[in-house]
MIMAR-267340 format. One line per field, with one value per residue: residue in one letter; chain; x, y, z of N, C-alpha, C in turn. Coordinates in Angstrom, 3 decimals. Layout:
<recs>
residuo = (a; ...)
cadena = (A; ...)
n_x = (X; ...)
n_y = (Y; ...)
n_z = (Z; ...)
ca_x = (X; ...)
ca_y = (Y; ...)
ca_z = (Z; ...)
c_x = (X; ...)
c_y = (Y; ...)
c_z = (Z; ...)
</recs>
This chain:
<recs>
residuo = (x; x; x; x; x; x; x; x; x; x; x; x; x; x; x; x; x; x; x; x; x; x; x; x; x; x; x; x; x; x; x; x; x; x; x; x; x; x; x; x; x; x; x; x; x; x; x; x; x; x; x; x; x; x; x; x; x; x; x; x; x; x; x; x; x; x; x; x; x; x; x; x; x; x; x; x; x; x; x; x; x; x; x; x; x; x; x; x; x; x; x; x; x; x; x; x; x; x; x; x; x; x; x; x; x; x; x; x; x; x; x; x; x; x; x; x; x; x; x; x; x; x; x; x; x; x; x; x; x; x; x; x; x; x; x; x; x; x; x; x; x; x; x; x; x; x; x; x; x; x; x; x; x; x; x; x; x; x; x; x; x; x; x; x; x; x; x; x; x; x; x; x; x; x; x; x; x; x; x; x; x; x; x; x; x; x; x; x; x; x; x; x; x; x; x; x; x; x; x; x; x; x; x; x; x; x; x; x; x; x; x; x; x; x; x; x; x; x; x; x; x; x; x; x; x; x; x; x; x; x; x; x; x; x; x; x; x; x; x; x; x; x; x; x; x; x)
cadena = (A; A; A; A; A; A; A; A; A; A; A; A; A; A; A; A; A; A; A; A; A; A; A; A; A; A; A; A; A; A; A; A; A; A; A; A; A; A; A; A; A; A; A; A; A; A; A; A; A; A; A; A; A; A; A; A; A; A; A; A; A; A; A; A; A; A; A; A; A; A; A; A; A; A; A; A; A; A; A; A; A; A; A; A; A; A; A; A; A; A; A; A; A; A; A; A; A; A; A; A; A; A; A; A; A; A; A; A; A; A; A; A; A; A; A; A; A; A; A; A; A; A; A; A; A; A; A; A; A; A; A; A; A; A; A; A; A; A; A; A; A; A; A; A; A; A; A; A; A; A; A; A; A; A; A; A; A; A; A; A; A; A; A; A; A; A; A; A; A; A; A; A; A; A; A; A; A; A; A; A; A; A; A; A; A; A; A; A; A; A; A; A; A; A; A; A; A; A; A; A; A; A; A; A; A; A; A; A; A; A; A; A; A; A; A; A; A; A; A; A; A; A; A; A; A; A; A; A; A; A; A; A; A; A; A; A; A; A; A; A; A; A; A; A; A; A)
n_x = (114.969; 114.813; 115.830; 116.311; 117.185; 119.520; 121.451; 121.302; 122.811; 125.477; 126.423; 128.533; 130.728; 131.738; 133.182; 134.466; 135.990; 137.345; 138.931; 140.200; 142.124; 143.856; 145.089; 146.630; 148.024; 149.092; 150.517; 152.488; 153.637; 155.445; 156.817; 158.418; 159.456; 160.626; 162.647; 163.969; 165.271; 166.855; 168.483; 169.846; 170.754; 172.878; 174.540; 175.296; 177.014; 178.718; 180.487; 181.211; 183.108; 181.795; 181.123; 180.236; 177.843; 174.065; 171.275; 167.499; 164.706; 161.284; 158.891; 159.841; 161.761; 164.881; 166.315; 169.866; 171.854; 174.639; 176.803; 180.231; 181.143; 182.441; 182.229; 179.380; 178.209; 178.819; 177.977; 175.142; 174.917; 176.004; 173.343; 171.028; 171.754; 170.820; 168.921; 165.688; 165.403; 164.032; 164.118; 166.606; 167.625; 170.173; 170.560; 172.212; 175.600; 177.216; 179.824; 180.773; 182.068; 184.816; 184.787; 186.979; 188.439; 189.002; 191.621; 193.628; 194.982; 192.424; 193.828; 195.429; 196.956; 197.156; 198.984; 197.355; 198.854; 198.094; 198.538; 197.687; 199.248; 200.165; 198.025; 198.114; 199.019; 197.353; 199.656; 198.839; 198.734; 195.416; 194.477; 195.541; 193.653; 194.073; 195.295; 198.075; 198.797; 198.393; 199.791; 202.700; 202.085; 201.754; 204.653; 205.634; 205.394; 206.483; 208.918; 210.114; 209.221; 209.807; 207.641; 208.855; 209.921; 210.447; 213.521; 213.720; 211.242; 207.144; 206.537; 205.674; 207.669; 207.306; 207.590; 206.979; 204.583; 203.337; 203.626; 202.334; 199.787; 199.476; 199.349; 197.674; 195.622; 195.572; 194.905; 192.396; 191.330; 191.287; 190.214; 187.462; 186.880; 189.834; 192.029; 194.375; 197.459; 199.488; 202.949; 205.040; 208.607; 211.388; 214.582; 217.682; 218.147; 218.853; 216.781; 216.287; 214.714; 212.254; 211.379; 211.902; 209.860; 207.803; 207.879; 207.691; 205.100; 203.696; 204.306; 203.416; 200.511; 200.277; 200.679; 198.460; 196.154; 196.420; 195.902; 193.227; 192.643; 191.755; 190.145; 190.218; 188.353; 187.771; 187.444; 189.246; 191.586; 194.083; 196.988; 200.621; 203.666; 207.200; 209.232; 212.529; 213.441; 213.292; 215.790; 216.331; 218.888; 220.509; 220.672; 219.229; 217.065; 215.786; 214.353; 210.906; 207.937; 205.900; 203.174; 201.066; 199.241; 196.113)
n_y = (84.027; 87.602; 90.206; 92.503; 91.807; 89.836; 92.153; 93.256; 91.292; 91.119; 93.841; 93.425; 91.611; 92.655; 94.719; 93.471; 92.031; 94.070; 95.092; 92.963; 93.019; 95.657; 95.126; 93.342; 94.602; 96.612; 95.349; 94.119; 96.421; 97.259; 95.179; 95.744; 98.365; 96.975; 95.702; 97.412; 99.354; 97.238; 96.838; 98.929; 99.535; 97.599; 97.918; 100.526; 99.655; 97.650; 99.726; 100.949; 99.284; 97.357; 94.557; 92.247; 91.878; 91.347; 92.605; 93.585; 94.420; 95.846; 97.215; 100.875; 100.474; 99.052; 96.429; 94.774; 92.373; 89.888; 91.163; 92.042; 93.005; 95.729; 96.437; 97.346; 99.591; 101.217; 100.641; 100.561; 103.176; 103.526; 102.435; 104.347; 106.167; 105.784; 106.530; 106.997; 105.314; 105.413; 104.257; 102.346; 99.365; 97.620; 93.930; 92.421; 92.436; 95.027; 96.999; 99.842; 103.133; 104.512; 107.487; 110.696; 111.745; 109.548; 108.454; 108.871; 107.075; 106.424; 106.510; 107.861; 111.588; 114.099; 117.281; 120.044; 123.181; 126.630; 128.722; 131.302; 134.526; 135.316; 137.753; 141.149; 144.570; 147.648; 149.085; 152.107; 154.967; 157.236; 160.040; 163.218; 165.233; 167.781; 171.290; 170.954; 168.374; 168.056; 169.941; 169.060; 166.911; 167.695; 169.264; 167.003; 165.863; 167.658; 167.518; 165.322; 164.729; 167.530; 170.376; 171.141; 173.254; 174.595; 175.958; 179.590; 179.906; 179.507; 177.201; 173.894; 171.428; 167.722; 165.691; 167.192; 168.317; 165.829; 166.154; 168.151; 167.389; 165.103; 166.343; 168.121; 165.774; 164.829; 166.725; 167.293; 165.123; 166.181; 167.955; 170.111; 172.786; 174.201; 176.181; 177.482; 178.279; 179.116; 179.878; 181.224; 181.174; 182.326; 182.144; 184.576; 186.287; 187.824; 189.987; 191.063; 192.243; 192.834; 191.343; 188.773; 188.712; 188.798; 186.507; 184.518; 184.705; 184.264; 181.200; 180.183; 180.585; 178.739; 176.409; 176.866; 176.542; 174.110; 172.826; 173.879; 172.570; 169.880; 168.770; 170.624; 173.390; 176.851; 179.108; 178.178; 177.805; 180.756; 182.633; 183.486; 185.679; 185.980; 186.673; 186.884; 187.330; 185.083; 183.540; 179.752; 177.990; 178.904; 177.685; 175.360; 174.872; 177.648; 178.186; 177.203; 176.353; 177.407; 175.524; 176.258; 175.933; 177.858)
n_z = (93.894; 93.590; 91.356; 92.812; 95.004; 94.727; 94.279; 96.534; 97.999; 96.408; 97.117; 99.523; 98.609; 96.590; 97.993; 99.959; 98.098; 97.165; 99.514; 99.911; 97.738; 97.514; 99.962; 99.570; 97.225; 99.141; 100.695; 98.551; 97.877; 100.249; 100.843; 98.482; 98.894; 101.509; 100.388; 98.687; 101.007; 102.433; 100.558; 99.853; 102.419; 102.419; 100.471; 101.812; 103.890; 102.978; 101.647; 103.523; 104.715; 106.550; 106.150; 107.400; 109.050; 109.237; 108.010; 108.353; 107.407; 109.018; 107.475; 107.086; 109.349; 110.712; 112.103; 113.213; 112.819; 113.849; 113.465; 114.638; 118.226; 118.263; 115.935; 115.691; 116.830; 114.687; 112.237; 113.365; 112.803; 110.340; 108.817; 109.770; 108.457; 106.068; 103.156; 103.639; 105.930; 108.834; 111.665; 113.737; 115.189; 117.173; 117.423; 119.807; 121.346; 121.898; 121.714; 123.931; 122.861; 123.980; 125.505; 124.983; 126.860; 128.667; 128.083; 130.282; 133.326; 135.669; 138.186; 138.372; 138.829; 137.314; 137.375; 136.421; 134.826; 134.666; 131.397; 131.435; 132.179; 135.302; 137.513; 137.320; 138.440; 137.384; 134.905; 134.384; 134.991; 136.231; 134.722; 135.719; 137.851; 139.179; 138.965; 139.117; 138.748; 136.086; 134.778; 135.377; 133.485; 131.409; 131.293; 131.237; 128.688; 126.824; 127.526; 126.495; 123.953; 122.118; 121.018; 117.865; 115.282; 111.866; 111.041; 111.632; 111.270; 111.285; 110.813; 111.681; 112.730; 111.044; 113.185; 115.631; 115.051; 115.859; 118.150; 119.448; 118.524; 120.277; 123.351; 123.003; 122.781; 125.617; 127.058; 126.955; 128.530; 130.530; 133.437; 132.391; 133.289; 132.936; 131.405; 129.029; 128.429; 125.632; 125.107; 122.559; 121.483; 120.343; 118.950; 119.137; 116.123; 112.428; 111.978; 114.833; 117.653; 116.784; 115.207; 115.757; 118.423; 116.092; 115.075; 117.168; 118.004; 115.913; 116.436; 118.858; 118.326; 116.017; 117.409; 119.381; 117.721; 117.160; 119.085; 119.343; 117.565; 117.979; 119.795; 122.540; 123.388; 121.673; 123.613; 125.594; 125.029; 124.903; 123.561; 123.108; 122.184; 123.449; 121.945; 121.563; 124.466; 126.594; 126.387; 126.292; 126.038; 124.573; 121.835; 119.806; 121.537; 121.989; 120.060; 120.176; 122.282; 125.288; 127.431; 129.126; 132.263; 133.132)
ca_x = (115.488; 114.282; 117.207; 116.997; 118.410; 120.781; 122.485; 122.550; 124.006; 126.751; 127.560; 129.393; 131.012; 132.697; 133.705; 135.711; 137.194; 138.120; 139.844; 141.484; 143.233; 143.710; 145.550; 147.663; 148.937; 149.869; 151.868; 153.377; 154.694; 155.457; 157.978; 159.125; 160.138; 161.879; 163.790; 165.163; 165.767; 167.562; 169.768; 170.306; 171.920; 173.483; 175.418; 176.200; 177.644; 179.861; 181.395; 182.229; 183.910; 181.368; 180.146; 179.691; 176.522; 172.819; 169.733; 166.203; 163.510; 160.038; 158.614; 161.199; 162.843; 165.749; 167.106; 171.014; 172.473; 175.665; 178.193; 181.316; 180.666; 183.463; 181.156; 177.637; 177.965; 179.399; 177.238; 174.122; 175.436; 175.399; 172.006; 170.374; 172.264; 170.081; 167.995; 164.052; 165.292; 163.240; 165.011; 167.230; 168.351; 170.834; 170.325; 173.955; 176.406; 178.058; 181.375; 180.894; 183.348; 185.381; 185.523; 188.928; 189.218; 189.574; 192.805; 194.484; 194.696; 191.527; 194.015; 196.748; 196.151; 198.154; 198.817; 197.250; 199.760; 197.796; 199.255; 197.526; 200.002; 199.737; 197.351; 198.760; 198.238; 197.306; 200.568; 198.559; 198.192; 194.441; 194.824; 195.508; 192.947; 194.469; 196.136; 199.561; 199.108; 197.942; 201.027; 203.538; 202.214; 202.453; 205.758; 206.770; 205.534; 207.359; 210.433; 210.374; 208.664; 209.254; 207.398; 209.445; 209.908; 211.760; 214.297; 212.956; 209.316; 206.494; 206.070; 205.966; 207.919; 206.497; 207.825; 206.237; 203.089; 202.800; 203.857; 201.484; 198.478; 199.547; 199.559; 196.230; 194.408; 196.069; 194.625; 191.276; 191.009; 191.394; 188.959; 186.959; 187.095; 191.090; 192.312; 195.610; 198.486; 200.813; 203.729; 206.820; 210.044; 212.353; 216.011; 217.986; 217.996; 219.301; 215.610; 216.264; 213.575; 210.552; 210.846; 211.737; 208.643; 206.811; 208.014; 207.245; 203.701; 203.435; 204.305; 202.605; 199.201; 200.337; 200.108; 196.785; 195.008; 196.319; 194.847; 192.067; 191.786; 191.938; 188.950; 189.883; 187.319; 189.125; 187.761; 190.457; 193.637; 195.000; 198.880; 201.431; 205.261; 208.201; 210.646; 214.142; 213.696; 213.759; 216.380; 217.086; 220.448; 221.309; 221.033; 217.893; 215.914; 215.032; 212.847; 210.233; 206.641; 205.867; 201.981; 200.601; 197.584; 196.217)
ca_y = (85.273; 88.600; 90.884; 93.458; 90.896; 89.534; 93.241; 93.759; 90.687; 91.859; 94.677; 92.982; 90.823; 93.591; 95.619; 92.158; 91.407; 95.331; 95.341; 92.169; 93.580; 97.005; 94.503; 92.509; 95.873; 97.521; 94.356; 93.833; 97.891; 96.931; 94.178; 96.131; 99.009; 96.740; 95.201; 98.831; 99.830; 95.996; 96.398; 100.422; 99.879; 96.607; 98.470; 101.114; 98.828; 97.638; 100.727; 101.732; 98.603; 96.638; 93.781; 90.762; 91.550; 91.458; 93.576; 93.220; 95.562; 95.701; 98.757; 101.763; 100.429; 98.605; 95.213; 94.735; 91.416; 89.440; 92.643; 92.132; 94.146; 96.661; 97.648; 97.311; 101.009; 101.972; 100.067; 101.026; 104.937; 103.810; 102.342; 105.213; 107.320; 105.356; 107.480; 106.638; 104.680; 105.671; 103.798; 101.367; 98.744; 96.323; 92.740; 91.669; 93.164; 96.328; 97.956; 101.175; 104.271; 105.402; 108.661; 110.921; 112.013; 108.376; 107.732; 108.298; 106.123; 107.279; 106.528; 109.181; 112.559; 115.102; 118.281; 121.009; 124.343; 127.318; 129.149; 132.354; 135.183; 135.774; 139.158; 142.011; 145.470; 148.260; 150.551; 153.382; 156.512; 158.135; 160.867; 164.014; 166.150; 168.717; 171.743; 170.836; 166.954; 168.389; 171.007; 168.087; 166.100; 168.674; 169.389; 165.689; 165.574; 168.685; 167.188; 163.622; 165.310; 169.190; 170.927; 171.432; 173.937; 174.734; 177.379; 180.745; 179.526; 178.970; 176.042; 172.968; 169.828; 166.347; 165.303; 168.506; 168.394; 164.902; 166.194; 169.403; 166.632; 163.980; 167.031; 168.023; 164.536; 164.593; 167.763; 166.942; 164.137; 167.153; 168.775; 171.437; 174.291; 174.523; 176.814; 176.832; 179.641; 178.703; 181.035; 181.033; 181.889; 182.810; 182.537; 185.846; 186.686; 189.014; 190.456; 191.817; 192.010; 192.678; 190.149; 187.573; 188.755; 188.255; 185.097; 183.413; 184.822; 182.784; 179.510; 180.083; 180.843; 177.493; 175.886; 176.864; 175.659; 172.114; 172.125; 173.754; 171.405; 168.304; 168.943; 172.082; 175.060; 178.004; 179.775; 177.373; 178.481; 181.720; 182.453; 184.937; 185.313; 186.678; 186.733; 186.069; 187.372; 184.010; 182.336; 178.712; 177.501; 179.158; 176.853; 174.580; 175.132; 178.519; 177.381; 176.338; 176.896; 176.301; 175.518; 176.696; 175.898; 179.132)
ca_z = (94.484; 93.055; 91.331; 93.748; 96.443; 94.508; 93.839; 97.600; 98.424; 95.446; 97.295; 100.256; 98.215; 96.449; 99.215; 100.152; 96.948; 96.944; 100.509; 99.598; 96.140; 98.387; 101.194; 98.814; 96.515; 99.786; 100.777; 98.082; 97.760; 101.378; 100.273; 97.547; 100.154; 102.031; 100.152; 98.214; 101.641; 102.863; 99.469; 99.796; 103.396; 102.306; 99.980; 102.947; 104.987; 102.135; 101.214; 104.790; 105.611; 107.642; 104.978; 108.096; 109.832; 108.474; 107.986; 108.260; 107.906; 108.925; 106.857; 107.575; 110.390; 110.635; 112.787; 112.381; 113.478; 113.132; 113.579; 115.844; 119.221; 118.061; 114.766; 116.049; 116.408; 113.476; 111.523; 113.535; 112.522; 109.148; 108.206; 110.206; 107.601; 104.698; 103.071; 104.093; 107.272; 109.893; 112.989; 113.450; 116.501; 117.085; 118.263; 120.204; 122.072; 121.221; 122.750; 123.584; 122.501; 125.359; 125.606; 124.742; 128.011; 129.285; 127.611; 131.192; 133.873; 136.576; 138.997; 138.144; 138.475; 136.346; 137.637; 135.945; 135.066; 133.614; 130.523; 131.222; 132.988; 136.806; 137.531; 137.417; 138.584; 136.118; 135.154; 133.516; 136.124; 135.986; 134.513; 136.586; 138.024; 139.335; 137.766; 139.277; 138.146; 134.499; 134.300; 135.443; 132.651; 129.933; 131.188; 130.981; 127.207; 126.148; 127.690; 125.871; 122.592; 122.003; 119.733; 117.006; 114.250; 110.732; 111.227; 111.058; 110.524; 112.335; 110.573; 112.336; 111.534; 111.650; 114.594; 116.288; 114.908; 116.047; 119.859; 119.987; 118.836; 121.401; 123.955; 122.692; 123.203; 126.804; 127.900; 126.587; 129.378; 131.760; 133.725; 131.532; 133.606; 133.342; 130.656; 129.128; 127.458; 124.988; 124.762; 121.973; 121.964; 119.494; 118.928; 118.521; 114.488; 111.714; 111.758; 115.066; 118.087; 116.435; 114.197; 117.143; 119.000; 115.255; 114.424; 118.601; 118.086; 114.973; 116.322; 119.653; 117.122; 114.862; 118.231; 120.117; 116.547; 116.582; 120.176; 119.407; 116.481; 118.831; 120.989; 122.914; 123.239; 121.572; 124.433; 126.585; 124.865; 124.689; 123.238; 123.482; 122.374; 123.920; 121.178; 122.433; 125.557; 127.536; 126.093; 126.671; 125.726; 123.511; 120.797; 118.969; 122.385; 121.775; 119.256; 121.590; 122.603; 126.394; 127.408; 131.322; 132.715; 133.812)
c_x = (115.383; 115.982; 117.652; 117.376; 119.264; 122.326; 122.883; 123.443; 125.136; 127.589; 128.739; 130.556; 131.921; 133.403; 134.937; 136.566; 138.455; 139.080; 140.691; 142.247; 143.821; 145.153; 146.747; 148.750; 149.396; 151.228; 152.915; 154.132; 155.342; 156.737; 158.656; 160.033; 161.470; 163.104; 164.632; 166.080; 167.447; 168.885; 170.293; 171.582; 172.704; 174.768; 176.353; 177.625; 178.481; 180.856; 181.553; 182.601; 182.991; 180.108; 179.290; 178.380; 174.995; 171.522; 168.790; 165.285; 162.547; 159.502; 159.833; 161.590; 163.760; 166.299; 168.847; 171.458; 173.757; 176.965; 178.859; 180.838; 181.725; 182.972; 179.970; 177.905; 177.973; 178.494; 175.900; 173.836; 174.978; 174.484; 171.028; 170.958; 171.622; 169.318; 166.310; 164.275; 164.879; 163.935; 165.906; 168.446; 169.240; 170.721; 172.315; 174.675; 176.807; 178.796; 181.141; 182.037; 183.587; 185.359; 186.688; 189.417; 189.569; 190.695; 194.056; 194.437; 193.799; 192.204; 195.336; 196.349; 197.262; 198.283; 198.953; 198.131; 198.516; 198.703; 198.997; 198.885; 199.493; 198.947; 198.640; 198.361; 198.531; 199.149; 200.578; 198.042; 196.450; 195.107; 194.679; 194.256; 192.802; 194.965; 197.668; 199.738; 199.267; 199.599; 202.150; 203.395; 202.422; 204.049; 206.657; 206.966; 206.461; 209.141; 210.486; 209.739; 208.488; 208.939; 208.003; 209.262; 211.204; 212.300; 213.737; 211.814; 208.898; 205.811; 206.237; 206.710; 206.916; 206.418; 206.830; 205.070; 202.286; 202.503; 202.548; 199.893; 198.548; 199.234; 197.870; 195.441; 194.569; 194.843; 192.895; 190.384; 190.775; 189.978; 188.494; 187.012; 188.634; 191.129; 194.106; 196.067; 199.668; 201.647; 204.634; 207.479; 210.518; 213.434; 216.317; 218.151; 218.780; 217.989; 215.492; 214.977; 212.579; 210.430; 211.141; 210.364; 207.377; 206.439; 207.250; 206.023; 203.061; 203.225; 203.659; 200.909; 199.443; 199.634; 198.936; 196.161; 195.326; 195.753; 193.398; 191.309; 191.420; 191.216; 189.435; 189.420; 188.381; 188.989; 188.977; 191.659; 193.945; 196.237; 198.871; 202.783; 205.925; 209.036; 211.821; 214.430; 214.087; 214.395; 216.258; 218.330; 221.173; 220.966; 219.056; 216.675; 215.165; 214.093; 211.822; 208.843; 206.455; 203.935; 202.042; 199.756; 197.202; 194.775)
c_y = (86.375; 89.646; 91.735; 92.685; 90.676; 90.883; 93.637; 92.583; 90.970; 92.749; 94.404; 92.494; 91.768; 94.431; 94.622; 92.640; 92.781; 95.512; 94.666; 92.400; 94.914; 96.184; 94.407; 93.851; 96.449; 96.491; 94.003; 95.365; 97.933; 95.778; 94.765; 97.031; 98.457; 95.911; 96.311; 99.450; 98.825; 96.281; 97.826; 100.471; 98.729; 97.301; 99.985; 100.723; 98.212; 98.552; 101.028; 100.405; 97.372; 95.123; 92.668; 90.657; 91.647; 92.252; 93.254; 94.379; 95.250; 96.816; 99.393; 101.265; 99.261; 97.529; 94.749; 93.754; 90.901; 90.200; 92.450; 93.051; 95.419; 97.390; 97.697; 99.048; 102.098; 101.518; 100.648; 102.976; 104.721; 103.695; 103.208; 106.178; 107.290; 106.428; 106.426; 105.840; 105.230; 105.320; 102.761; 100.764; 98.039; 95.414; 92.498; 92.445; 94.192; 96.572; 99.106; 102.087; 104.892; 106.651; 109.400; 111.206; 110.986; 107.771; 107.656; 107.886; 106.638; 107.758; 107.649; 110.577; 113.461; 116.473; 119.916; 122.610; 125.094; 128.131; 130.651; 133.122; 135.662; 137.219; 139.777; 143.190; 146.342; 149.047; 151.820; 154.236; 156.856; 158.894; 162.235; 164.882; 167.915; 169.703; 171.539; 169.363; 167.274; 169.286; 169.907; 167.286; 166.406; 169.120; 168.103; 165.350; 166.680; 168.272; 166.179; 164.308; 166.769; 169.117; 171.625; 172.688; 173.962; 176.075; 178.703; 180.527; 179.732; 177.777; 174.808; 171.502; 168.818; 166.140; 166.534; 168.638; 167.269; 164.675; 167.106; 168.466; 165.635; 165.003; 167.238; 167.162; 164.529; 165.813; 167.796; 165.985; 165.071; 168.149; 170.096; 172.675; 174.865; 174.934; 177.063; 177.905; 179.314; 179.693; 180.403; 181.819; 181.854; 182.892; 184.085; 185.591; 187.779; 189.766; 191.238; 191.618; 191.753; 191.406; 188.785; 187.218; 188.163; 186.918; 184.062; 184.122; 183.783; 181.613; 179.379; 179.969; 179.263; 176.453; 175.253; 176.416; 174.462; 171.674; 172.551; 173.079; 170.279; 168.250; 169.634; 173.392; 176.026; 178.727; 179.197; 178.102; 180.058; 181.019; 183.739; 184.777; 186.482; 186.869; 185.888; 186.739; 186.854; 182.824; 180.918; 177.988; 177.804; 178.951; 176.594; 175.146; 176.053; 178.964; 176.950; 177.240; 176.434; 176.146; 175.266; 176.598; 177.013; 179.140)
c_z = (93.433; 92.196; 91.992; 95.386; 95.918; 94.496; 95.481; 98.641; 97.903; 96.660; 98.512; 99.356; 97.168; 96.929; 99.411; 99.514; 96.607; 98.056; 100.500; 98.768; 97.230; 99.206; 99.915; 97.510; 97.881; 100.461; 99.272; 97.420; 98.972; 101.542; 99.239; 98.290; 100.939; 101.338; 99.177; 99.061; 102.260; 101.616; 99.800; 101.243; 103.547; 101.568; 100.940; 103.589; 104.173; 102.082; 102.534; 105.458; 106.161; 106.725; 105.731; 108.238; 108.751; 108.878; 107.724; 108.913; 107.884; 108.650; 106.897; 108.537; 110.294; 111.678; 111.997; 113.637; 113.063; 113.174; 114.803; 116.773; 118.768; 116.556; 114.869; 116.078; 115.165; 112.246; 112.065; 112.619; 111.025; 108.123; 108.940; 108.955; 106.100; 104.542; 103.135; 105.217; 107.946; 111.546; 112.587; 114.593; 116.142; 117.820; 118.467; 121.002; 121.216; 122.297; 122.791; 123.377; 124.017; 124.659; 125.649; 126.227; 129.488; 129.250; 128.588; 132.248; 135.228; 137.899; 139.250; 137.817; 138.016; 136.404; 136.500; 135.858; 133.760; 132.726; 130.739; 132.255; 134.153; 136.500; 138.003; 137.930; 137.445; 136.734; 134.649; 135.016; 135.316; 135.640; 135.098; 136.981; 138.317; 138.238; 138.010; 138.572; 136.737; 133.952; 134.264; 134.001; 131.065; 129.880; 130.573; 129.443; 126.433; 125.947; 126.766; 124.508; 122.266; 120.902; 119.267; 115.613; 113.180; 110.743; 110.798; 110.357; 111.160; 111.892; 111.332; 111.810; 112.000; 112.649; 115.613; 116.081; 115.358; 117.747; 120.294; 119.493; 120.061; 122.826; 124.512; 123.319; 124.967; 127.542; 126.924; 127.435; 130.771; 132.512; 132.741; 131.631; 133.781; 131.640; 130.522; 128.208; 127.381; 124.393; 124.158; 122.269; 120.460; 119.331; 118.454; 116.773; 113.661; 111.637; 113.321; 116.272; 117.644; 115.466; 114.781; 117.542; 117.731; 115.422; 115.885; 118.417; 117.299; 115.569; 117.402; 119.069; 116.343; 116.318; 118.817; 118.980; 116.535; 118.200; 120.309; 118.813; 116.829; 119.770; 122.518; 122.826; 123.043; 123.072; 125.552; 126.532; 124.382; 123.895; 123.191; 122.690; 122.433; 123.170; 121.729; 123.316; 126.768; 126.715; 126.812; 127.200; 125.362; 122.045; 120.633; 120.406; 122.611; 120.860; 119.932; 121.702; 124.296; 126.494; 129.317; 131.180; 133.363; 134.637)
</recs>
């Protein structure tokens, strides 16, 4: 036989010997695998309790036998939790987990009470449209919150400055084309008419700016004051601004 036969019988014959070394290294990284994985979820199943049953892998996946029916689940849960497991069945019975909302009896039924509060209807009024609804409702705030002043000022107190903005936002909800004139007053004085009539111009003027400051068009508000021509009471009430829709 010549040498160039013998070299190509060779080359079969290495191809073999190469698929067989090839075969036998991938089996035996193949056995090494499983048994890092067989000890990795052996030691799982220790530390959470469940030491009885046994494991067997073929590559990544997992066979788990031997486990009471009351941890086949719990155990299945936790060699799926291995790291590189791939799957993982159980041979045997298992119990399944009831559900929580089985814990009462199918045949008793338990009458439901809701917690929320019955409907209600609203108790906020729209807000007026008219100019008689709108005047009513400026009247009602004047009454329950007058705008206030510091004696012989036209300064406003707190309380008052907090009524003539609340007033404000109100009449801002109001139709646009209604226009509005805020007149003061004045208690009598040692200063005498004119300085009545001064002073209720003032605070009527302090006024119309905290509504014009509160999103009313100056063109809206006018003012005026009477002095102490239209008393009140007498007393604290002639201090006073009134506001008309005009």
């Amino acid at each position: 036989m010549s040498g160039g036969q013998r070299w190509i019988l060779g080359v079969p014959i290495a191809v073999l010997v190469t698929a067989l070394l090839a075969g036998v290294a991938t089996w035996a990284q193949s056995g090494s695998m499983e048994r890092d994985l067989t000890a990795r979820a052996q030691t799982a199943l220790f530390e959470a309790g469940l030491p009885t049953g046994d494991v067997r892998f073929d590559g990544r996946d997992a066979t788990l036998s031997g486990f009471p029916p009351e941890q086949a689940l719990r155990a299945l849960e936790v060699v799926q939790g291995v790291d590189g497991v791939r799957a993982a069945k159980v041979n045997g019975d298992v119990t399944p987990v009831a559900p929580a909302s089985t814990s009462a009896s199918p045949t008793t039924s338990t009458p439901t009470t809701s917690s929320s509060p019955p409907p209600t209807t609203s108790t906020t009024a729209p807000p007026p449209t008219d100019k008689a609804g709108v005047q009513a409702e400026i009247d009602r705030m004047l009454t329950e919150a007058p705008i206030s002043f510091e004696p012989d000022s036209a300064r406003l107190t707190a309380d008052g400055t907090q009524a003539a903005r609340s007033i404000a936002i109100a009449l801002a909800k109001a139709p646009a084309g209604f226009r509005y004139r805020v007149t003061g007053h004045a208690a009598p004085g040692p200063g005498g008419e004119s300085s009545a009539l001064k002073l209720s111009r003032d605070r009527a003027r302090a006024v119309a700016r905290i509504l014009t400051g509160n999103g009313l068009a100056v063109s809206r508000v006018t003012y005026r004051g009477l002095g102490d021509t239209r008393p009140a009471t007498g007393g604290e009430e002639d201090r006073r601004v009134e506001i008309t829709v005009v």
